[in-house]
C-alpha positions in Angstrom: 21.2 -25.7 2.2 17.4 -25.4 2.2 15.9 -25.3 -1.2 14.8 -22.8 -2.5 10.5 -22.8 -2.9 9.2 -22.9 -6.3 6.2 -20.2 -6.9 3.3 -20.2 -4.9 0.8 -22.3 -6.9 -2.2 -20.6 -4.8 -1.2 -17.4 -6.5 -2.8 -18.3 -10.0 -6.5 -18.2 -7.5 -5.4 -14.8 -6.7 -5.4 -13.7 -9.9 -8.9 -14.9 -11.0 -10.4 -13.9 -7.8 -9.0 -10.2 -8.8 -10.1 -10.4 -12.2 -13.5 -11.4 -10.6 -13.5 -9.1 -8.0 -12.5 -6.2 -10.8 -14.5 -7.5 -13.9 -18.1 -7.6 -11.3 -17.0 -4.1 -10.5 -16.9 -3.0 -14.0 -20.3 -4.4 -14.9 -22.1 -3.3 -12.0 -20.8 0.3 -12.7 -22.0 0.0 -16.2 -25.6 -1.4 -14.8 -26.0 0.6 -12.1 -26.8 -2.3 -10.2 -25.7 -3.6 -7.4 -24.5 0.1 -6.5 -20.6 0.8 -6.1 -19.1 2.4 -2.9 -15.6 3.5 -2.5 -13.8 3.0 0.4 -10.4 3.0 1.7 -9.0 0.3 2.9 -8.9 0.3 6.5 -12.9 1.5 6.3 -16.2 0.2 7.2 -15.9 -2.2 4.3 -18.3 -4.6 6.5 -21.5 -2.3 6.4 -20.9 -1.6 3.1 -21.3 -5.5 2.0 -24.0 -6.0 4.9 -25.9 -3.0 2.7 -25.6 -4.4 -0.5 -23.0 -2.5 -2.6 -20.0 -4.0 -4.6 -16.3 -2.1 -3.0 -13.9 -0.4 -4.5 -10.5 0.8 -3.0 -8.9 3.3 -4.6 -5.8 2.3 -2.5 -5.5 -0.6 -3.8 -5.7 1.2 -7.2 -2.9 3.5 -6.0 -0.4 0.1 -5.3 -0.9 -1.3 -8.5 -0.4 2.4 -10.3 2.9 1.7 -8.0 3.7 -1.5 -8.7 3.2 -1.1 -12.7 5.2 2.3 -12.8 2.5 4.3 -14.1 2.6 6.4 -11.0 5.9 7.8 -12.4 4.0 9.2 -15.3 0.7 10.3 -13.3 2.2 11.8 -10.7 2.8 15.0 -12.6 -0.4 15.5 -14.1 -2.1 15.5 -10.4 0.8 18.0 -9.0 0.3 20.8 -12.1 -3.8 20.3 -11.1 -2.3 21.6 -7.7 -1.8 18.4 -5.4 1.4 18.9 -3.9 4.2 16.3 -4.8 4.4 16.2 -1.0 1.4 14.3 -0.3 0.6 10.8 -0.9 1.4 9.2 -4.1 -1.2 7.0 -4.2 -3.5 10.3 -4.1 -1.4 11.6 -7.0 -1.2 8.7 -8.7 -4.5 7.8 -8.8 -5.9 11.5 -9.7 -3.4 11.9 -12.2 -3.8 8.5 -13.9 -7.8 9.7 -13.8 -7.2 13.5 -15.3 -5.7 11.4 -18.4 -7.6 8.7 -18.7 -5.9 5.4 -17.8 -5.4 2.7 -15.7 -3.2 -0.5 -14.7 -6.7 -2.2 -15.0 -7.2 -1.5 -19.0 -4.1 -3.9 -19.1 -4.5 -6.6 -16.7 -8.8 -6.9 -17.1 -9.6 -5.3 -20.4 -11.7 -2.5 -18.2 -11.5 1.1 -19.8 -11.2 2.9 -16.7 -12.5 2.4 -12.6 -15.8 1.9 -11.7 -18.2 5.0 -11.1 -19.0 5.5 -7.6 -22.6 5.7 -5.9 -21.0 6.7 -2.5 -17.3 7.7 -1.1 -17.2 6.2 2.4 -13.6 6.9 4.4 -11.8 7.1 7.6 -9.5 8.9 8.3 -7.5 6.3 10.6 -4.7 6.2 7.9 -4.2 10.2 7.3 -6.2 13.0 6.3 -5.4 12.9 2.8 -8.0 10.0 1.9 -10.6 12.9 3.2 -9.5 15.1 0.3 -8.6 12.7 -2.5 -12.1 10.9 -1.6 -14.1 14.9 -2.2 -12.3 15.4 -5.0 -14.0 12.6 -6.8 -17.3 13.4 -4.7 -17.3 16.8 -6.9 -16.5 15.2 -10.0 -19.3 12.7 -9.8 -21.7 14.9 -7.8 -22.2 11.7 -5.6 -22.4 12.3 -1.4 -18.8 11.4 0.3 -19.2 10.6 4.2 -16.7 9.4 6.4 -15.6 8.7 9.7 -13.3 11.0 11.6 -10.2 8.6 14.0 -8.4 10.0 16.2 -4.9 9.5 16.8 -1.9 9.0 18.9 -4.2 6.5 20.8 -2.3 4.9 23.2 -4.7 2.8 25.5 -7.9 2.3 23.5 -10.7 3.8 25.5 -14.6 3.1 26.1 -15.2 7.0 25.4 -13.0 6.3 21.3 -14.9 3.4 20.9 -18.2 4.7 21.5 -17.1 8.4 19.3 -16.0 6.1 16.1 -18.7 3.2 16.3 -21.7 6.3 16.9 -19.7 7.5 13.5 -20.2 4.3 12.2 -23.6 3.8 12.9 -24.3 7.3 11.6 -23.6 7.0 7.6 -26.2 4.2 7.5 -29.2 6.7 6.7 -27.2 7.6 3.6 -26.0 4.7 3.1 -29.5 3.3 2.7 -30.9 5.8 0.5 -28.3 5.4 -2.0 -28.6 1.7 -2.1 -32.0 1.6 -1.8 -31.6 -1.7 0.5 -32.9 -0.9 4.3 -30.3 -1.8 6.9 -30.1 -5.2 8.2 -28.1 -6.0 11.5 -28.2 -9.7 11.0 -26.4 -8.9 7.6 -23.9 -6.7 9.3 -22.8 -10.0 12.1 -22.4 -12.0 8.8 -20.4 -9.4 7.1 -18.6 -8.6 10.5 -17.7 -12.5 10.9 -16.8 -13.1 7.6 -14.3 -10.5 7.9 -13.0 -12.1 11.5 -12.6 -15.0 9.8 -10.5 -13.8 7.4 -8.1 -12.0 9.8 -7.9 -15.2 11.6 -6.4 -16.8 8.5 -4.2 -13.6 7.1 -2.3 -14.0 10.5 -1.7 -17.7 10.2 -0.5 -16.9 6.8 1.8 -14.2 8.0 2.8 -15.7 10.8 4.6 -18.7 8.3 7.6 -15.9 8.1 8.8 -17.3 11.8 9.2 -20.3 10.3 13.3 -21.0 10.0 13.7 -21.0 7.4 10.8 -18.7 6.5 8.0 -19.9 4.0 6.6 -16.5 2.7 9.0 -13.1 3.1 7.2 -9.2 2.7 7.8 -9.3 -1.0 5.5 -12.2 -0.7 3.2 -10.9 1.7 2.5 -7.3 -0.6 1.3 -9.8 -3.7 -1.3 -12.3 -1.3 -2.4 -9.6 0.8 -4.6 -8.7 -1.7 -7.8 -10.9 -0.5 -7.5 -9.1 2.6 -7.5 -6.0 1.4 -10.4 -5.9 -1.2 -12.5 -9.4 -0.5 -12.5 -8.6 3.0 -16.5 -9.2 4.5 -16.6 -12.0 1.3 -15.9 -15.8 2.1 -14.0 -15.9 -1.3 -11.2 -14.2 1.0 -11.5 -17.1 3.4 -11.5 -19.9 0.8 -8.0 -18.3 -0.7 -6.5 -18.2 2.4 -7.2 -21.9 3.7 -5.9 -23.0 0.1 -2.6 -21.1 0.8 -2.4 -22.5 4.0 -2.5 -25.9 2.9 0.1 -25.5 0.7 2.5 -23.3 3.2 1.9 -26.5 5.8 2.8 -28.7 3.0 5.9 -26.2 1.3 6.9 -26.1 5.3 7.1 -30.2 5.1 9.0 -30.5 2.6 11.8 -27.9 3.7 11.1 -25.5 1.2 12.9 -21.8 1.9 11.5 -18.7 0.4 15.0 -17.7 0.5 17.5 -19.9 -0.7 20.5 -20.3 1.9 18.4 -18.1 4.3 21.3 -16.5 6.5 20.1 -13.4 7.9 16.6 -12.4 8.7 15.0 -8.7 8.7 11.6 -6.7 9.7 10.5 -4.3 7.4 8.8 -0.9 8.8 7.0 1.3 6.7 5.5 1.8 3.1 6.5 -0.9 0.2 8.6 0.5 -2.4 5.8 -0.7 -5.0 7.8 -0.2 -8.2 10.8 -1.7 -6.9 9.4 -4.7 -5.2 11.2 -7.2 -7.8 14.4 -5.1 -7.5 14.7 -5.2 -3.9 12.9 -8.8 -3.3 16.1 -10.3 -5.9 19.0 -8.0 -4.2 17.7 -9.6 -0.8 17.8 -13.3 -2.5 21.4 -12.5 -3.0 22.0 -11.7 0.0 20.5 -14.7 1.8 18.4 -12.4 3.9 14.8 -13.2 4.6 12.8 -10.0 5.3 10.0 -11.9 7.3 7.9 -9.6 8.5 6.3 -5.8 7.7 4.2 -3.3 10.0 2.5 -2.6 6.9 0.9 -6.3 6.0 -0.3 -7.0 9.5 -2.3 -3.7 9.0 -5.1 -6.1 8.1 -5.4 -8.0 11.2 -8.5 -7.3 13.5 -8.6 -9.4 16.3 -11.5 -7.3 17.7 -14.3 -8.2 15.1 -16.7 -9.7 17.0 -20.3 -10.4 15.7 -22.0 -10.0 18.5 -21.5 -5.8 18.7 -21.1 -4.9 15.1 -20.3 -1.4 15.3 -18.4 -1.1 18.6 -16.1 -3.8 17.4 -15.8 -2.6 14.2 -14.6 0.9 15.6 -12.4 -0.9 18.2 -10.4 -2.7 15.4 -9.8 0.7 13.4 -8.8 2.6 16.6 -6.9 -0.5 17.4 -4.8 0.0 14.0 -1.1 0.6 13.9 -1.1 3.7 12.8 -3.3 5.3 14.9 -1.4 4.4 17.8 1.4 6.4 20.1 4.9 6.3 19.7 5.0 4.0 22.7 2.5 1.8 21.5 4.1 1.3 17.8 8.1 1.2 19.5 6.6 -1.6 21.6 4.9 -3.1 18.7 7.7 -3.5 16.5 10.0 -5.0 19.5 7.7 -8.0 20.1 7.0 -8.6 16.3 11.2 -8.4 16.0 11.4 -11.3 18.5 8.4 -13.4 17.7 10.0 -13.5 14.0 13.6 -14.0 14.9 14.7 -10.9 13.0 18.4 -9.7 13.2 17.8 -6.1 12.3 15.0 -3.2 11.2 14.9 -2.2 8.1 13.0 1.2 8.2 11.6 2.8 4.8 11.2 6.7 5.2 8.3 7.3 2.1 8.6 11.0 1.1 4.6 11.7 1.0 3.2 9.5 3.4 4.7 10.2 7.2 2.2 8.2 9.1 4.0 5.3 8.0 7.3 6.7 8.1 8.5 5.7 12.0 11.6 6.6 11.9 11.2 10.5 11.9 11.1 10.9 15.4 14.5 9.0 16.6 13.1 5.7 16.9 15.8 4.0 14.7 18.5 5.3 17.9 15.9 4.2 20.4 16.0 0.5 19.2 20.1 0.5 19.2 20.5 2.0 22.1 18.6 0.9 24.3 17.4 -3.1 22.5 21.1 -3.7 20.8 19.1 -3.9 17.6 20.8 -2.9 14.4 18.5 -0.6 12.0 18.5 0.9 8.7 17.0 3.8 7.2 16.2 3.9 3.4 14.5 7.1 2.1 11.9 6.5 -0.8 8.7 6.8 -1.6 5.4 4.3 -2.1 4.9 5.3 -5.1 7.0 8.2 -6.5 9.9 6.8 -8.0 12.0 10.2 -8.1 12.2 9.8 -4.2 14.1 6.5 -4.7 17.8 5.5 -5.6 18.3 1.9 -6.9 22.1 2.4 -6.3 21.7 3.9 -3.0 19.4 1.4 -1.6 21.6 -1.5 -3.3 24.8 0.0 -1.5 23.3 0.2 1.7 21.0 -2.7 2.5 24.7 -4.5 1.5 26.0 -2.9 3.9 23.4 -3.4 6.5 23.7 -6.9 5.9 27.6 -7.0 6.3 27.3 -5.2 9.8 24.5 -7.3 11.2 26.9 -10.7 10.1 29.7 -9.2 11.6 27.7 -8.7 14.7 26.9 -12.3 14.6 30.3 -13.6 14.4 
């Protein structure tokens, strides 16, 4: 039986390059110097470095609300100032947690509450509910909110999108300078641009350690390290963190370490994290002997498109390229070869209340992968963030059962 790994020692760099990351945030807000820019997390981060400002993503604020449980207790506050407990949590969460005055970061840093924005810069590649949770803030801090507008259902990516999204690019820089102050530089942008290729080169390899047998990392894994990738992508910190982990997965990998002890079985995971139950369900699946190796939602921050040579058209091509953006064609098809590059036995499908564009299996595509691929799947109904969407018991009783069929099928 493999052994099982011991904690990933790379993780204690995480942590300071978070505090860091949070901490220069915090001052520069408090200087008003260098200027802060919200973004969400699939947004032209890139330009925003390559103009000077420090980057904040409220998303990632909304996963660690989440992941802390605050969100439970936040929630409410937003949905009585009249956002609907049927839009996304991390929208909720994060207004709520604002309207009274707190945060997971007055905890883990010491900070009294998030940094003040200059600018809100979005796109709407993930939904249209970063749009209005980015103008509410814009009319609280009387600061300008731009964005760009994705389309979606792409199937093919075509010339005509790219050009559309890059021109919308291109177009917030006048604002973008003014607030900053710094004029736009286009040999900063190719460094910023590269820097983020880079890192996306790396993230994969990291993933891409779940199709080892047994596998060195699982998704539970994957939604703590992805953090880099999220927040200090454009920054060569990001890059540094992730050739560190790499040297240790090559060497944890050598000496037949399992992130699973006993691995048996081993899953793909569609959808949304369950943030507050991530310890819950990452021990239940330990039990079980079941790897869950790989996610839709962690490969979100793969570009393979950045190219520093054309800035903004490959900048747009990698957000129109994004998951869930894409057809129901495109994502089925995804899934399927990301099933049989990671040797998964079965599809574990989470069905988040308030955020449908990452809930796939709404539109039969559970049936579509028995019936016509023989793969076994699984539908658990939750939420990212809202807890009172989400049944421990429930979720317990069938992922056991999941498990149960998909060994019985292998016997």
């Amino acid at each position: 039986m493999p052994e099982a790994a011991p904690p990933i020692a790379t993780v204690k760099l995480m942590k300071k390059l978070m505090a860091d990351h949070f901490l220069g945030l915090d001052q520069a807000a408090k200087a008003g110097s260098p200027k802060v820019a919200w973004c969400t997390s699939v947004g032209p981060a890139e330009l925003l470095h390559a103009m000077g400002f420090d980057v904040y993503f409220p998303e990632n604020h909304g996963a660690m609300l989440g992941a802390t449980r605050m969100a439970s207790n936040t929630i409410p506050t937003a949905n009585a100032a009249g956002y609907s407990p049927d839009i996304c949590s991390y929208l909720t969460a994060d207004v709520g947690a604002f309207l009274q005055g707190v945060t997971p970061l007055t905890k883990a840093y010491g900070i009294e509450t998030v940094p003040k924005p200059d600018v809100l810069v979005f796109n709407t590649n993930q939904c249209r509910d970063v749009q209005d949770w980015f103008e509410w803030y814009g009319r609280h801090y009387k600061v300008p909110v731009i964005g760009v507008r994705t389309q979606r259902g792409v199937g093919e990516v075509e010339e005509s999108m790219v050009a559309d999204v890059a021109s919308q690019i291109e177009a917030t820089v006048p604002t973008l300078e003014a607030v900053s102050g710094n004029k736009f530089d286009i040999d900063r942008l190719r460094e910023t641009v590269d820097l983020s290729k880079q890192c996306t080169v790396m993230w994969k390899k990291v993933l891409e350690y779940g199709a080892k047998t047994p596998a060195q990392l699982t998704f539970f894994d994957h939604t703590i390290i992805m953090a880099p990738a999220v927040v200090l992508r454009g920054k060569p910190e990001a890059i540094s963190f992730y050739e560190t982990l790499l040297a240790e997965l090559i060497q944890r990998d050598e000496q037949g370490l399992a992130a699973v002890p006993g691995e048996s079985f081993r899953l793909y995971w569609d959808g949304m994290p369950v943030w507050g139950r991530l310890r819950m369900l990452g021990d239940l699946m330990n039990s079980l002997h079941t790897a869950i190796v790989a996610s839709t939602y962690c490969n979100s921050w793969i570009f393979d498109a950045f190219d520093a040579a054309d800035p903004f058209s490959s900048m747009a091509r990698a957000y129109l390229e994004l998951f869930i953006v894409r057809d129901e064609a495109f994502k089925e098809q995804y899934i399927l070869d990301h099933v049989n590059l990671y040797g998964a036995d079965g599809i574990v499908f989470h069905d988040a209340k308030t955020c449908p564009n990452n809930s796939n299996n709404r539109y039969a595509m559970p049936q579509r992968f028995l019936e016509m691929h023989g793969i076994p799947t699984l539908v658990i109904n939750g939420d990212l963030n809202d807890l009172r969407c989400f049944s421990d018991e429930q979720a317990k009783t069938n992922l056991e059962a999941f498990v149960e069929q998909i060994e019985e099928l292998a016997a």
